[in-house]
mmJSON file of the N, C-alpha and C atoms, coordinates in Angstrom:
{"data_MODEL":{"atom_site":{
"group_PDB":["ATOM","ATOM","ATOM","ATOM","ATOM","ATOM","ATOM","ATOM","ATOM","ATOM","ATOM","ATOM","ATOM","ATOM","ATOM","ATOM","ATOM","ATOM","ATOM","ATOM","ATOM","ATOM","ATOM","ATOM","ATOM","ATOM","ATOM","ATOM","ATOM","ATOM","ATOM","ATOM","ATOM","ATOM","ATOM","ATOM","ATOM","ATOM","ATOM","ATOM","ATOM","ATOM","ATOM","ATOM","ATOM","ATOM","ATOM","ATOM","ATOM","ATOM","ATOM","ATOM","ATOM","ATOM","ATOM","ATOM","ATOM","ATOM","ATOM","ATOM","ATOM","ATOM","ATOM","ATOM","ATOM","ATOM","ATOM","ATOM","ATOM","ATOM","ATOM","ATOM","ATOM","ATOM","ATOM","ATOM","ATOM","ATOM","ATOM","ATOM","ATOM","ATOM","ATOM","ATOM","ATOM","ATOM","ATOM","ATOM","ATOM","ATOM","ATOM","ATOM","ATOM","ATOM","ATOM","ATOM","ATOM","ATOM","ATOM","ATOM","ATOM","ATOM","ATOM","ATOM","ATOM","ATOM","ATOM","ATOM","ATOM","ATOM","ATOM","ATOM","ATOM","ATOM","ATOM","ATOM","ATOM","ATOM","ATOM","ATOM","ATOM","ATOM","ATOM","ATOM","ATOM","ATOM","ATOM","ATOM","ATOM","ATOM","ATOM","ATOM","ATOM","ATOM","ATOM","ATOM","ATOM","ATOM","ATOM","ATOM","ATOM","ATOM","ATOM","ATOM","ATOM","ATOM","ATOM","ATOM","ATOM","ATOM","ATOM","ATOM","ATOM","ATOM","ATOM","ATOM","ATOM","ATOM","ATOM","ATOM","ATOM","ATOM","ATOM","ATOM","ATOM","ATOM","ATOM","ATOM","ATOM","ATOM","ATOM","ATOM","ATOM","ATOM","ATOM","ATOM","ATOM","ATOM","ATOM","ATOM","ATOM","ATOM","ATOM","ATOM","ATOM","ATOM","ATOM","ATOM","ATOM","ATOM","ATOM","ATOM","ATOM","ATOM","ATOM","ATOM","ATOM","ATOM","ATOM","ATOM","ATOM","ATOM","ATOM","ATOM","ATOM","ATOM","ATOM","ATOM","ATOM","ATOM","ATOM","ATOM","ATOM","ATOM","ATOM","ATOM","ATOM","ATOM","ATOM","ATOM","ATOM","ATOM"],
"id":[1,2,3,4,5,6,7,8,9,10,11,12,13,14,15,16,17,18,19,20,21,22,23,24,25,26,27,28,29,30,31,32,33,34,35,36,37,38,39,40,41,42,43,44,45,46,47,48,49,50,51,52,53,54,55,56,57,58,59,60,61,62,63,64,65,66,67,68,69,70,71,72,73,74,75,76,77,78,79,80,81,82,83,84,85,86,87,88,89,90,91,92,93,94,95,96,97,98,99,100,101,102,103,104,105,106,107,108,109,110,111,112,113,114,115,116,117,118,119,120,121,122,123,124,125,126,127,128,129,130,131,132,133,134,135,136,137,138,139,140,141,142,143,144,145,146,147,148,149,150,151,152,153,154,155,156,157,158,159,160,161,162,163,164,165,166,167,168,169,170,171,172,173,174,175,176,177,178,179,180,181,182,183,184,185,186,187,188,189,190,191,192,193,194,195,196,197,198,199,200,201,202,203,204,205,206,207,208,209,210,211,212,213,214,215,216,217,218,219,220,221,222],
"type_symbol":["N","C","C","N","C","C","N","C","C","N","C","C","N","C","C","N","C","C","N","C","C","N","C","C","N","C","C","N","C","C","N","C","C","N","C","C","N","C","C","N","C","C","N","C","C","N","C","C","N","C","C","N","C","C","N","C","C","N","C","C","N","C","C","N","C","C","N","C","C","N","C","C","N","C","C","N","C","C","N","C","C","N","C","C","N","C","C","N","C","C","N","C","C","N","C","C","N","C","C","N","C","C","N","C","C","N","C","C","N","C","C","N","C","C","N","C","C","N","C","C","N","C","C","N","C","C","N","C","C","N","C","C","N","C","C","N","C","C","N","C","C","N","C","C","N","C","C","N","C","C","N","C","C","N","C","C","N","C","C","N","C","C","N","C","C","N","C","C","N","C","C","N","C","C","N","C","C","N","C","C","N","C","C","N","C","C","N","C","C","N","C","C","N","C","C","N","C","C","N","C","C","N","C","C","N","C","C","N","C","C","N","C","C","N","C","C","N","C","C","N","C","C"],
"label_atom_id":["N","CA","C","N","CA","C","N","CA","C","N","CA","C","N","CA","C","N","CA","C","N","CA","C","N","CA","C","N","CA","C","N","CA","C","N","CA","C","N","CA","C","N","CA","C","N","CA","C","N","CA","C","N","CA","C","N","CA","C","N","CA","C","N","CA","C","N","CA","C","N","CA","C","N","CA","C","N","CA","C","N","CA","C","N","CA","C","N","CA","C","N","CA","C","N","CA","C","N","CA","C","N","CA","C","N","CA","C","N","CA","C","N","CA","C","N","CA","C","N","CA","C","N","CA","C","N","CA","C","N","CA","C","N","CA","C","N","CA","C","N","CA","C","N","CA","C","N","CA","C","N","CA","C","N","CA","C","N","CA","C","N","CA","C","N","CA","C","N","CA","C","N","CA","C","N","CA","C","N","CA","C","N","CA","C","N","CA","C","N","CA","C","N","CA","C","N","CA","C","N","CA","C","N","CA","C","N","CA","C","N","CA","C","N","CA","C","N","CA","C","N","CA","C","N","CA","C","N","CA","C","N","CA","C","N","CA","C","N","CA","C","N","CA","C","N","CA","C","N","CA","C","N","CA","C","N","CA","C"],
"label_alt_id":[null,null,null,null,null,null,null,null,null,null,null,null,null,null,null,null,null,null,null,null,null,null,null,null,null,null,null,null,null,null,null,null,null,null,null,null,null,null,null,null,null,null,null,null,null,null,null,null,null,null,null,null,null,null,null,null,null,null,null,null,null,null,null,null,null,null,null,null,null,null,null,null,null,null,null,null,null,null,null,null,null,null,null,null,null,null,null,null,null,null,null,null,null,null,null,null,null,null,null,null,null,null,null,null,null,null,null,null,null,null,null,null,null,null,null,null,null,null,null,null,null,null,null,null,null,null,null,null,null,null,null,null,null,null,null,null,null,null,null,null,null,null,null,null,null,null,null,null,null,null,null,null,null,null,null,null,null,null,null,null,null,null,null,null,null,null,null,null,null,null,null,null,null,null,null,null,null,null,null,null,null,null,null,null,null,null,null,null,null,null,null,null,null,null,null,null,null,null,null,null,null,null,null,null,null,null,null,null,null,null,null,null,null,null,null,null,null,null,null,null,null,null],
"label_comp_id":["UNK","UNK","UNK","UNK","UNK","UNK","UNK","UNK","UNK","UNK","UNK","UNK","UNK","UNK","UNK","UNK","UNK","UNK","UNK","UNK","UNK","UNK","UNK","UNK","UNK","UNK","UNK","UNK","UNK","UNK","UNK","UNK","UNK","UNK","UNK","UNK","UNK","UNK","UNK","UNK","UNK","UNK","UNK","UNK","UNK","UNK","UNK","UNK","UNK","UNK","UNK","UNK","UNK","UNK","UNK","UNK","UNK","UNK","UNK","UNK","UNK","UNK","UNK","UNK","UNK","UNK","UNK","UNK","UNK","UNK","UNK","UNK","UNK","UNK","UNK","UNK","UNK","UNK","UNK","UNK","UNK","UNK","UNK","UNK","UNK","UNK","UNK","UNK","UNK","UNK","UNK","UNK","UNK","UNK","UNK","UNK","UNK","UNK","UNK","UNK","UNK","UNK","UNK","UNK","UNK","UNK","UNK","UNK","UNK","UNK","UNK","UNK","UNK","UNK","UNK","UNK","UNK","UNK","UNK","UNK","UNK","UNK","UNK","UNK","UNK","UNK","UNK","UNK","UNK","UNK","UNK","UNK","UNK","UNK","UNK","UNK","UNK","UNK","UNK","UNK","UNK","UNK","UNK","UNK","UNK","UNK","UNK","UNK","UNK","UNK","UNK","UNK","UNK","UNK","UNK","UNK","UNK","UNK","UNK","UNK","UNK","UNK","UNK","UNK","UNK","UNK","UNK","UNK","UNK","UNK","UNK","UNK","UNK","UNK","UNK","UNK","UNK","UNK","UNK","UNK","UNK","UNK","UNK","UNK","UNK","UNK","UNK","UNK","UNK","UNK","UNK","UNK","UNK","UNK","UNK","UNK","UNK","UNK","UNK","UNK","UNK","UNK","UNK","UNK","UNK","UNK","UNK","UNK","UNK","UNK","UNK","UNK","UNK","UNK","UNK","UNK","UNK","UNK","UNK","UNK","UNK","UNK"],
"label_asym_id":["A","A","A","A","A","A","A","A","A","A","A","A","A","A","A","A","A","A","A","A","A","A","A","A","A","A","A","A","A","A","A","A","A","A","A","A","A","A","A","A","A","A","A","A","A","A","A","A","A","A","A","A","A","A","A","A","A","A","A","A","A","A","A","A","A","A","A","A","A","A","A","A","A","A","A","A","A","A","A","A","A","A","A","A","A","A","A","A","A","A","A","A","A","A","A","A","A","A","A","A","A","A","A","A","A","A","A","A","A","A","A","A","A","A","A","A","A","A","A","A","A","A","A","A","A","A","A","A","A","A","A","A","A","A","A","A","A","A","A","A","A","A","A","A","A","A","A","A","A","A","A","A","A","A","A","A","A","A","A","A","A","A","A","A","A","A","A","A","A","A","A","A","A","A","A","A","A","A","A","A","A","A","A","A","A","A","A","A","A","A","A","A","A","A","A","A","A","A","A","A","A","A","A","A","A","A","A","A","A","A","A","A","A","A","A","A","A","A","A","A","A","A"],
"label_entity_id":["1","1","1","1","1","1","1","1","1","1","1","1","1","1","1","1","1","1","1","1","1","1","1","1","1","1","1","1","1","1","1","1","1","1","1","1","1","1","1","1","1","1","1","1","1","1","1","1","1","1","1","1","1","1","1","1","1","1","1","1","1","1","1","1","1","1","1","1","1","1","1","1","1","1","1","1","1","1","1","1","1","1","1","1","1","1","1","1","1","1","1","1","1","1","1","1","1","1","1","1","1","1","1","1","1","1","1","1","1","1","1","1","1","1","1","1","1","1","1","1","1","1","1","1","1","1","1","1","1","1","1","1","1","1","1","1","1","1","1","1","1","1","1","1","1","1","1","1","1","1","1","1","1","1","1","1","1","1","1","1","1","1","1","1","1","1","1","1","1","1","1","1","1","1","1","1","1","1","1","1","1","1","1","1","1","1","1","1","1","1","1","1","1","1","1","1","1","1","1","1","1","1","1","1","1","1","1","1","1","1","1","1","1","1","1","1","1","1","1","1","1","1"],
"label_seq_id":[1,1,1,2,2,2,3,3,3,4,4,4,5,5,5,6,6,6,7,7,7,8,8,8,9,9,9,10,10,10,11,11,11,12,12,12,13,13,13,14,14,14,15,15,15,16,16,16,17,17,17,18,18,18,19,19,19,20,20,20,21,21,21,22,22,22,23,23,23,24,24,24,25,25,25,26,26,26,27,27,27,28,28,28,29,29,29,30,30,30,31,31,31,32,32,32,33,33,33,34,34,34,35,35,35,36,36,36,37,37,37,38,38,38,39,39,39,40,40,40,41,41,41,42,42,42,43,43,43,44,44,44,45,45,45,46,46,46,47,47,47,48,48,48,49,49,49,50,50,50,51,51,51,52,52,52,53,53,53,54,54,54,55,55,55,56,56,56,57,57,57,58,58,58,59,59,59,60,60,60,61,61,61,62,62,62,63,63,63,64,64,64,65,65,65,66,66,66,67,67,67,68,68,68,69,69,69,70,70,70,71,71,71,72,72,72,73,73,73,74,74,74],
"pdbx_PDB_ins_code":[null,null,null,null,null,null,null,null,null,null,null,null,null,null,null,null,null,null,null,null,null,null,null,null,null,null,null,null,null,null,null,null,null,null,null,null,null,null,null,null,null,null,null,null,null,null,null,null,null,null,null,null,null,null,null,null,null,null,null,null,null,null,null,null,null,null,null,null,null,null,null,null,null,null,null,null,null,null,null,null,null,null,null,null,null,null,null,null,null,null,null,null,null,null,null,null,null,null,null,null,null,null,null,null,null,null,null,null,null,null,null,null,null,null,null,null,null,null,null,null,null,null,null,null,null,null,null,null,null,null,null,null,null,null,null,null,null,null,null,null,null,null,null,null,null,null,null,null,null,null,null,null,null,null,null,null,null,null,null,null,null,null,null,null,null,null,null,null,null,null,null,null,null,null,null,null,null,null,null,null,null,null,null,null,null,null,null,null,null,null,null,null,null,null,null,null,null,null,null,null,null,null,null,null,null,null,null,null,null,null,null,null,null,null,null,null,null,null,null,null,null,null],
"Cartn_x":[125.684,125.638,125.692,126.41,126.653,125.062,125.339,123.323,123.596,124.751,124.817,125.581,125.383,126.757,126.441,127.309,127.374,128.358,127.52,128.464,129.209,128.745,129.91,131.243,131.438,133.151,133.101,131.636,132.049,131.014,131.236,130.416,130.562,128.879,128.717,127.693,128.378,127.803,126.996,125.658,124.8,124.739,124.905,124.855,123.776,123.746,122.495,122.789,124.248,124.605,124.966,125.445,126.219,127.534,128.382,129.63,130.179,130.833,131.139,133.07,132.703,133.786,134.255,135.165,136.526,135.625,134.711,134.182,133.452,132.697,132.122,133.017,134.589,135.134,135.571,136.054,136.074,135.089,134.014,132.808,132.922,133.464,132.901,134.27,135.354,136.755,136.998,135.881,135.266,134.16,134.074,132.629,133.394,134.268,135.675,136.522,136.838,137.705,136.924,135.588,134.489,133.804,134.064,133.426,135.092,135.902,137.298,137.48,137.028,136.539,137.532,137.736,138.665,138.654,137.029,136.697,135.192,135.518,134.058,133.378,132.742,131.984,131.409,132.139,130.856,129.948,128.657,127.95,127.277,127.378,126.51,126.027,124.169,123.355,123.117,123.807,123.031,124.011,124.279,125.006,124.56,124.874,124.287,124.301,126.016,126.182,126.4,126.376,126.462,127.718,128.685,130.025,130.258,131.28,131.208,132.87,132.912,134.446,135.183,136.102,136.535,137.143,136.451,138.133,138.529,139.636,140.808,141.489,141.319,142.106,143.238,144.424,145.242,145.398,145.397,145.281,146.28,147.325,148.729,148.936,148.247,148.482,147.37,146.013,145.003,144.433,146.044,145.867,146.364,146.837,146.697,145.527,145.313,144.278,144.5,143.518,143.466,142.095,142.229,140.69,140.12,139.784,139.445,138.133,138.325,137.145,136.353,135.265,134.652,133.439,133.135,131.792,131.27,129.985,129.063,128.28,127.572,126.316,125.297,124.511,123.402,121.864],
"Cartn_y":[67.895,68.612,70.11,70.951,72.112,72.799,74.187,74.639,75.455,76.349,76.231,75.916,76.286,75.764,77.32,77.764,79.51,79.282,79.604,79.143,78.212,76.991,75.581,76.182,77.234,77.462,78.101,78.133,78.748,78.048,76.894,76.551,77.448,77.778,78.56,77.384,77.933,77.011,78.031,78.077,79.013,78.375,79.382,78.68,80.463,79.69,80.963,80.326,80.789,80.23,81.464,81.22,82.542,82.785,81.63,81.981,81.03,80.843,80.103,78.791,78.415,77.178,76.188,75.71,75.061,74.222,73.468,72.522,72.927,74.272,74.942,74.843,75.276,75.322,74.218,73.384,72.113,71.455,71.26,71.468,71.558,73.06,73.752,72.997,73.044,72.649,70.815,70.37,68.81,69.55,69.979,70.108,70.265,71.541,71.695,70.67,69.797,68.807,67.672,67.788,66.461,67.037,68.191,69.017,68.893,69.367,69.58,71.06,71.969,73.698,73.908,75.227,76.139,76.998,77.933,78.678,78.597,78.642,78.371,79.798,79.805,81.038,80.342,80.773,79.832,81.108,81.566,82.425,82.349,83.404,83.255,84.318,83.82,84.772,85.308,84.621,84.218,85.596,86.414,87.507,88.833,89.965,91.246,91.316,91.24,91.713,90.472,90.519,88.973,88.885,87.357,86.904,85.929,86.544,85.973,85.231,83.53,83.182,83.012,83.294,83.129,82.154,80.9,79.78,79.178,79.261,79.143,78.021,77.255,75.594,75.902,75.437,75.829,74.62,74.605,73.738,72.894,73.223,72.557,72.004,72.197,71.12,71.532,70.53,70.484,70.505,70.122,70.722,71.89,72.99,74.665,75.328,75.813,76.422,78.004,78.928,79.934,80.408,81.291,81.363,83.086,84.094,85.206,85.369,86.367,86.913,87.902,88.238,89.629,89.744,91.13,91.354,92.247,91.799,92.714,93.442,94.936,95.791,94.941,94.692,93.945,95.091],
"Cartn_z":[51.188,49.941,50.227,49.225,49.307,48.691,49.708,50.059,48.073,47.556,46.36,45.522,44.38,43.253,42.312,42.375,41.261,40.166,39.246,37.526,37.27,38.565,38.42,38.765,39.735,40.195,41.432,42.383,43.279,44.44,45.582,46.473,47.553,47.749,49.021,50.053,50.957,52.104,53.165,53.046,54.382,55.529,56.573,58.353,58.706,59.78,61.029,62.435,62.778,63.848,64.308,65.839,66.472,66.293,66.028,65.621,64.796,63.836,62.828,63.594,63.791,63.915,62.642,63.216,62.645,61.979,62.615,61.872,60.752,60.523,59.091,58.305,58.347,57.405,56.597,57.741,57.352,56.58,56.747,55.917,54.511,54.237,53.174,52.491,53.288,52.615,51.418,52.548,52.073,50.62,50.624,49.624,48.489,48.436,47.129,47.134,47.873,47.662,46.44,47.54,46.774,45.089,44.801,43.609,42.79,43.522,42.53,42.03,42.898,42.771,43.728,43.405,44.56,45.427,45.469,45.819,46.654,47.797,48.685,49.745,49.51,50.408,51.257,52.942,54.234,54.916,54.686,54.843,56.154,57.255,58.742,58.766,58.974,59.005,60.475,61.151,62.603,63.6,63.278,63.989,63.303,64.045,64.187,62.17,61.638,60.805,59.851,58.568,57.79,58.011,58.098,57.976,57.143,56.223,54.992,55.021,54.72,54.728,53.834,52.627,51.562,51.721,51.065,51.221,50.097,50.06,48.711,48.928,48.325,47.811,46.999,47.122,46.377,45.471,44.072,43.011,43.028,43.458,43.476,45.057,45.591,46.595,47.51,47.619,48.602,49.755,50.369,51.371,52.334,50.769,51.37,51.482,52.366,52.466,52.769,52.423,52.804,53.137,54.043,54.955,55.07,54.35,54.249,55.468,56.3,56.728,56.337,55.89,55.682,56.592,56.789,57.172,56.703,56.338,55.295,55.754,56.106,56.709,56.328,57.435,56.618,57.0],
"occupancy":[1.0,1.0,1.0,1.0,1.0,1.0,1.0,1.0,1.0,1.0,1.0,1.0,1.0,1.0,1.0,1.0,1.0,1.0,1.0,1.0,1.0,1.0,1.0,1.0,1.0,1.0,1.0,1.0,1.0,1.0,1.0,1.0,1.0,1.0,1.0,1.0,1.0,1.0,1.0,1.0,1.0,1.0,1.0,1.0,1.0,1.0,1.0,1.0,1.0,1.0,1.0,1.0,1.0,1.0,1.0,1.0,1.0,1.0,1.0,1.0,1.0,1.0,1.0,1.0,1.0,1.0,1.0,1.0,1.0,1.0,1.0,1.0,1.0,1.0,1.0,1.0,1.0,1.0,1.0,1.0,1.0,1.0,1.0,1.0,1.0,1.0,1.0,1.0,1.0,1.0,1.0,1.0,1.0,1.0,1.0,1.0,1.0,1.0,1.0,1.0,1.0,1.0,1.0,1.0,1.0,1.0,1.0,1.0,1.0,1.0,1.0,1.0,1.0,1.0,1.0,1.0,1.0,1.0,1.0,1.0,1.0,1.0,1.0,1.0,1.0,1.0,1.0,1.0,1.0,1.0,1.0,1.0,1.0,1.0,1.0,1.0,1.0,1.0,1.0,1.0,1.0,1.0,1.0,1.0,1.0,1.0,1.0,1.0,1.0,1.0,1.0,1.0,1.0,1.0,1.0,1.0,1.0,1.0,1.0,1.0,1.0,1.0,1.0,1.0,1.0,1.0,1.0,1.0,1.0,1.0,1.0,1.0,1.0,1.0,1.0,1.0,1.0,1.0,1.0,1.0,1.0,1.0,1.0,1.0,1.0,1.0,1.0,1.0,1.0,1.0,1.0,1.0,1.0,1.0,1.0,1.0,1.0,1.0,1.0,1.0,1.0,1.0,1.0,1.0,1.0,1.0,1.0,1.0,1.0,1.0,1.0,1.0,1.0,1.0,1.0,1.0,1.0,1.0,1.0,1.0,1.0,1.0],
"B_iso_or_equiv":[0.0,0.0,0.0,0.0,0.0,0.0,0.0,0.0,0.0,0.0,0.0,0.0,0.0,0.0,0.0,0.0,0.0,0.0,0.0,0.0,0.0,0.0,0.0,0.0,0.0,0.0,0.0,0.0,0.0,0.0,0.0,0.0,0.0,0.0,0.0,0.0,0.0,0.0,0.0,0.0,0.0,0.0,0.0,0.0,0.0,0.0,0.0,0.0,0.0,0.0,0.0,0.0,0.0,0.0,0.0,0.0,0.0,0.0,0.0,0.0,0.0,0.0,0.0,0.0,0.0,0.0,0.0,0.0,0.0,0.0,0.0,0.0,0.0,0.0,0.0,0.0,0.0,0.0,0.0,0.0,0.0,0.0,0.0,0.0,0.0,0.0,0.0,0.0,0.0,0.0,0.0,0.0,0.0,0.0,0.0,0.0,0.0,0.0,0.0,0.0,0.0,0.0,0.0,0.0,0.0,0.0,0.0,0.0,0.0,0.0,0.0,0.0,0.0,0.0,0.0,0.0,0.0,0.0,0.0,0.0,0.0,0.0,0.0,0.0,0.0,0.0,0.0,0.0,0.0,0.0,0.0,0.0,0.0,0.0,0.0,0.0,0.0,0.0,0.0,0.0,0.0,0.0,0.0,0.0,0.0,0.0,0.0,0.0,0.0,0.0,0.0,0.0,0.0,0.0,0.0,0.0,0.0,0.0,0.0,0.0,0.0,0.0,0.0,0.0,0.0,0.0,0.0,0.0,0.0,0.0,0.0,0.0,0.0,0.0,0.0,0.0,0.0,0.0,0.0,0.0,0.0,0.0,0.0,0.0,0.0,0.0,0.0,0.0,0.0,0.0,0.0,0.0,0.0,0.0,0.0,0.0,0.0,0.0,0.0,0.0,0.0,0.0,0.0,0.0,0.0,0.0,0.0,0.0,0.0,0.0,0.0,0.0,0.0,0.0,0.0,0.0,0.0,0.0,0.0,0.0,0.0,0.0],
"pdbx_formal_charge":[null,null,null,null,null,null,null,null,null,null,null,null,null,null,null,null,null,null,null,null,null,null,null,null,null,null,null,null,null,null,null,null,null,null,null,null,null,null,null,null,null,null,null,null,null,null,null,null,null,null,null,null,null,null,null,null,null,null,null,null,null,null,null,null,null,null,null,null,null,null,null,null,null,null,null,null,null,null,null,null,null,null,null,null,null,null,null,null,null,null,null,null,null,null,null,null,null,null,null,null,null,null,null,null,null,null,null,null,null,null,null,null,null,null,null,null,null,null,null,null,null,null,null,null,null,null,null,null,null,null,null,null,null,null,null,null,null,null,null,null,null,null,null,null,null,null,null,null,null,null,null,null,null,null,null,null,null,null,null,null,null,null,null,null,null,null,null,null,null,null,null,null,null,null,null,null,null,null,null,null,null,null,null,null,null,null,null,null,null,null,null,null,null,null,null,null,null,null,null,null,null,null,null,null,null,null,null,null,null,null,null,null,null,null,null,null,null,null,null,null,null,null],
"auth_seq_id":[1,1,1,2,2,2,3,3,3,4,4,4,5,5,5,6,6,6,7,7,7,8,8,8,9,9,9,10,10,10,11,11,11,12,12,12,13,13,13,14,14,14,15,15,15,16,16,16,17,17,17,18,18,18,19,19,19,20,20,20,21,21,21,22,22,22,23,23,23,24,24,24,25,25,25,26,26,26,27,27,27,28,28,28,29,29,29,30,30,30,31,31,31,32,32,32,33,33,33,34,34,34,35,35,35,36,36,36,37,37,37,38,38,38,39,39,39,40,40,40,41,41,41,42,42,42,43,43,43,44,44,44,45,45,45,46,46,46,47,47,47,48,48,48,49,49,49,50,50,50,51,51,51,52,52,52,53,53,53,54,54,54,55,55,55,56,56,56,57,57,57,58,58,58,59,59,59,60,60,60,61,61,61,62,62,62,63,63,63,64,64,64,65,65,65,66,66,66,67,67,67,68,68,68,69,69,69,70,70,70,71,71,71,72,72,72,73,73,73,74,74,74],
"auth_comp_id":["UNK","UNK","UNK","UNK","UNK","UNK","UNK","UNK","UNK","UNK","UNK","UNK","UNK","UNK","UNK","UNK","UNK","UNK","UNK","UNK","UNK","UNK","UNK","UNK","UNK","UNK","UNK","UNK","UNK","UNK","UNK","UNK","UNK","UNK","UNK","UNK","UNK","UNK","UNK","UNK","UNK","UNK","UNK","UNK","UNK","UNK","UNK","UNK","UNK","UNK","UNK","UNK","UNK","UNK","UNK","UNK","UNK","UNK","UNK","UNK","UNK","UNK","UNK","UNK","UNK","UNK","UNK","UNK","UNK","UNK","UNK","UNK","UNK","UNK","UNK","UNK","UNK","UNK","UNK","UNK","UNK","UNK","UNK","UNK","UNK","UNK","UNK","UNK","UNK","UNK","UNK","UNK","UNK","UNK","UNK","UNK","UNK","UNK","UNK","UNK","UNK","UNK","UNK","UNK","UNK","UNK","UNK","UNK","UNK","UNK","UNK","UNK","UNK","UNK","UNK","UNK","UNK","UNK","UNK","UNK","UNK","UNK","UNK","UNK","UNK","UNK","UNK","UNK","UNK","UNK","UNK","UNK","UNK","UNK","UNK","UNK","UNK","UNK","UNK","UNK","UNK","UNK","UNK","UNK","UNK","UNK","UNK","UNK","UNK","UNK","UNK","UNK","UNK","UNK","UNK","UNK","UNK","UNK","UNK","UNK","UNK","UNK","UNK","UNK","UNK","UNK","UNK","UNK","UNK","UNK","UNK","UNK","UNK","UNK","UNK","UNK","UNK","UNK","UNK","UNK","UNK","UNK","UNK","UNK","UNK","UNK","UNK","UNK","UNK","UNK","UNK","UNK","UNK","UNK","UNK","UNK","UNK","UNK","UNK","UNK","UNK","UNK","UNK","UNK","UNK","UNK","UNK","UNK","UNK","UNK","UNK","UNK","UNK","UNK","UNK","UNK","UNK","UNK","UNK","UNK","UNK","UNK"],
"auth_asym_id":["A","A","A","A","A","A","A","A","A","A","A","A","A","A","A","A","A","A","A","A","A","A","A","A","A","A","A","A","A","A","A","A","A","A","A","A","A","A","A","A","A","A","A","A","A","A","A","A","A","A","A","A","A","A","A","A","A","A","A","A","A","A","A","A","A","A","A","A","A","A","A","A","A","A","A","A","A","A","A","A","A","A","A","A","A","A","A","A","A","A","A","A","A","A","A","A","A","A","A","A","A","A","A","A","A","A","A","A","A","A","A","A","A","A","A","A","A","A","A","A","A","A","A","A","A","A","A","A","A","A","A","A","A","A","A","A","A","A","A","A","A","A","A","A","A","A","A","A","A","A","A","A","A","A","A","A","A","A","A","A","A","A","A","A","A","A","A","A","A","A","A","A","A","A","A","A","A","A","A","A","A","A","A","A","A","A","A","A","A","A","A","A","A","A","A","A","A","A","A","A","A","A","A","A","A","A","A","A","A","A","A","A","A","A","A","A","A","A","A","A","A","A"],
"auth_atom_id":["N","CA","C","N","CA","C","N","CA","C","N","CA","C","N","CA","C","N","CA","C","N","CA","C","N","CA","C","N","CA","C","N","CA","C","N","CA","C","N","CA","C","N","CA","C","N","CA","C","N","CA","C","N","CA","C","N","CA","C","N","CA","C","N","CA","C","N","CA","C","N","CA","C","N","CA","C","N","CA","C","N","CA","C","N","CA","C","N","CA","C","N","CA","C","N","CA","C","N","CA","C","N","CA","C","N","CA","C","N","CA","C","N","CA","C","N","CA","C","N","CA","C","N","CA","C","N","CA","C","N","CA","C","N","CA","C","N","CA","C","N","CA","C","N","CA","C","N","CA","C","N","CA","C","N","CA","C","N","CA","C","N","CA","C","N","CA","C","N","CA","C","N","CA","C","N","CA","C","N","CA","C","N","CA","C","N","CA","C","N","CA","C","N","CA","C","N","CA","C","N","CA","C","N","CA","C","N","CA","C","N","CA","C","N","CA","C","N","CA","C","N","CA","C","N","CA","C","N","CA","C","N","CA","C","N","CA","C","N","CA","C","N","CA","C","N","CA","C","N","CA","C","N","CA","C","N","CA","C"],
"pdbx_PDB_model_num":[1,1,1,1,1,1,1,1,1,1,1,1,1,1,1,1,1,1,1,1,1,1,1,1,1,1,1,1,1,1,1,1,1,1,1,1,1,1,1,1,1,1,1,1,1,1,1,1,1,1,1,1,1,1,1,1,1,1,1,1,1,1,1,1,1,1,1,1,1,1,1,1,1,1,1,1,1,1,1,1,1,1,1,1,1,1,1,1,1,1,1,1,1,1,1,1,1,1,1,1,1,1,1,1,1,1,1,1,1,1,1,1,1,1,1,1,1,1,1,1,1,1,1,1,1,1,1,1,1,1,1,1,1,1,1,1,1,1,1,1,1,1,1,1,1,1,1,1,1,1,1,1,1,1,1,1,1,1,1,1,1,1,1,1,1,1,1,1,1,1,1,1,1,1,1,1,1,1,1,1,1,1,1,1,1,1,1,1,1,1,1,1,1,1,1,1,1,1,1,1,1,1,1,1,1,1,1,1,1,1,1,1,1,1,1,1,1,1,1,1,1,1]
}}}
């Protein structure tokens, strides 16, 4: 189960790891598939600075993906 659900359109998934892998995304990518949402945030607390992953389901076909990196000052 996804750690939230924001206004019913946006699953964020929290980790506190050292580096975020294939398998988080995958993860978070299963969680929008299993909800039917498009937009997932995979959040890692576990490094100097927060890392935040934007991932985008494309409505028209599920299995596009797009994968945003950010990093936030924490």
């Amino acid at each position: 189960m996804a750690d939230l659900l924001c206004d019913s359109s946006v699953v964020v998934e929290l980790k506190a790891v050292k580096a975020l892998d294939e398998i988080h995304a995958a993860q978070c990518m299963n969680y929008l598939k299993a909800t039917k949402l498009r937009i997932g945030l995979l959040v890692n607390f576990g490094r100097p600075r927060v890392e935040v992953r934007r991932i985008v389901l494309d409505s028209q076909e599920p299995s596009s993906v797009r994968i945003n990196t950010v990093f936030l000052v924490s």
